[in-house]
N, C-alpha and C positions, 0 to 999 in steps of 0.2 A: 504494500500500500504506500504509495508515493508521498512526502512529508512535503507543505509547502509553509515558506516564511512568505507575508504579507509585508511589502515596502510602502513607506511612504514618499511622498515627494521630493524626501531630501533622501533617499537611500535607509532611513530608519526601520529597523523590524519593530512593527505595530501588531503583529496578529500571528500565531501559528494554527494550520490546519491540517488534515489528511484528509488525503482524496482516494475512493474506490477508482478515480479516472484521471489520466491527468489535466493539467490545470494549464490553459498557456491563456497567462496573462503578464501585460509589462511588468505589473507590479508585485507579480511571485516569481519567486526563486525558490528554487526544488532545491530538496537537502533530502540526502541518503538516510539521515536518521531525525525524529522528534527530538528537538533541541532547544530548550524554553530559556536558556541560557541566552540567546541570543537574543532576546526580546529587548529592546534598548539600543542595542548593536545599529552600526552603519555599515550596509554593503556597499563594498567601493568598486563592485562591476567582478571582482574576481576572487576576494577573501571579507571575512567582518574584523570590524576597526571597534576596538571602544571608543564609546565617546566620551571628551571629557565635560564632567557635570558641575558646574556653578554652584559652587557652594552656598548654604543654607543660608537665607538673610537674618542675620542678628538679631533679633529683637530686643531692641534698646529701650524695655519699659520696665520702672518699678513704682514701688507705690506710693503714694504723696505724702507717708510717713518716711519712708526712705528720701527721697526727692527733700524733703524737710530738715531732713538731719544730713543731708548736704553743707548745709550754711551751718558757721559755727553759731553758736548762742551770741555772742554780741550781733553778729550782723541777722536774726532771728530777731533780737529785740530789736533793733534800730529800722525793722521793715513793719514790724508790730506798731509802734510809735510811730512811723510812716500813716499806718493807717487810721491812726483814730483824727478824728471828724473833731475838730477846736472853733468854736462859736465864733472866735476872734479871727479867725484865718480868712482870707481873701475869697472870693467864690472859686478860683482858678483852684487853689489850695486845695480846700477842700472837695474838688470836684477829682485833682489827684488822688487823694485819702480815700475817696470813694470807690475811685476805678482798683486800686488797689486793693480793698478790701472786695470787692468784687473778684479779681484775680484767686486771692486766699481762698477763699469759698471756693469757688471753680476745684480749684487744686483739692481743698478739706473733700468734695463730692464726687472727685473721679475715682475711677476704678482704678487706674494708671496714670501714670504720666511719661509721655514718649519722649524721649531724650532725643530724638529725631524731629520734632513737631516744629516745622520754623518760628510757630505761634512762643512756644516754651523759650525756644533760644532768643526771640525777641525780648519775652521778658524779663527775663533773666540777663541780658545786656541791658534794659534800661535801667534794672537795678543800679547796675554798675555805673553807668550813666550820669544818674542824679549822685552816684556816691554813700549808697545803702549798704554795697560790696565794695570790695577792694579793685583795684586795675588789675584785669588777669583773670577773676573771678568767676565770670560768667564763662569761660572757654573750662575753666577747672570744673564746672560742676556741671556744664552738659558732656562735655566730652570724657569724662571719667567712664571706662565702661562699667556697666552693672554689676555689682557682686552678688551670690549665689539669696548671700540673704534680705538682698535689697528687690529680690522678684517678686511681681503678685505670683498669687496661688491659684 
């Protein structure tokens, strides 16, 4: 019973079949034995090539308690004091303290926090910015990869 590998467009085995008859189609190649092994494989017209595979994309999320204990305690407090809303302060002022405490919250309510998110690394430079972190700071806490105990679950 004759073994056919199913190609695709680019030469890739997509499919293994057998056939009581044979099969002539562009896109099989006959193989003397069933061979599931090659399912992934590229034929290059006369033998199978591995292909090589892209590695896994990172997932660069942990959780907004993690993400939190990023920042030391002074500069925790000095984003804290950032946001509280002072009766005396400017409307501009206060309309920052707002959006910021708005930020927190966001962060307090997510599941994750993607260290990829250009949203995140915006604001985590404007910190740096106004001078809540340090110069350097915001490249130190998005770019830090994840540790094991800094993942959600």
């Amino acid at each position: 019973m004759p073994n056919y590998v199913q190609i695709d467009d680019h030469g890739m085995a997509v499919a293994m079949t057998q056939s009581d008859a044979p099969i002539q189609a562009p896109n099989m190649v006959e193989m003397p034995e069933f061979r599931p092994e090659l399912l992934g494989m590229r034929w290059t017209g006369t033998h199978w090539a591995e292909v090589p595979r892209e590695p896994e994309p990172v997932q660069r999320r942990i959780t907004p308690l993690a993400f939190r204990r990023r920042f030391t305690a002074a500069e925790r407090a000095a984003i804290e004091w950032a946001a509280v809303d002072r009766a005396d302060a400017d409307q501009q002022e206060r309309m920052q303290a707002a959006q910021l405490r708005s930020n927190l919250k966001d962060q307090e309510l997510a599941s994750y926090i993607d260290l990829d998110d250009p949203d995140v690394a915006a604001g985590v430079q404007l910190l740096e910015t106004v001078g809540l972190i340090a110069d350097g700071r915001a490249l130190q806490i998005t770019d830090t990869p994840p540790r094991p105990d800094e993942l959600p679950a």
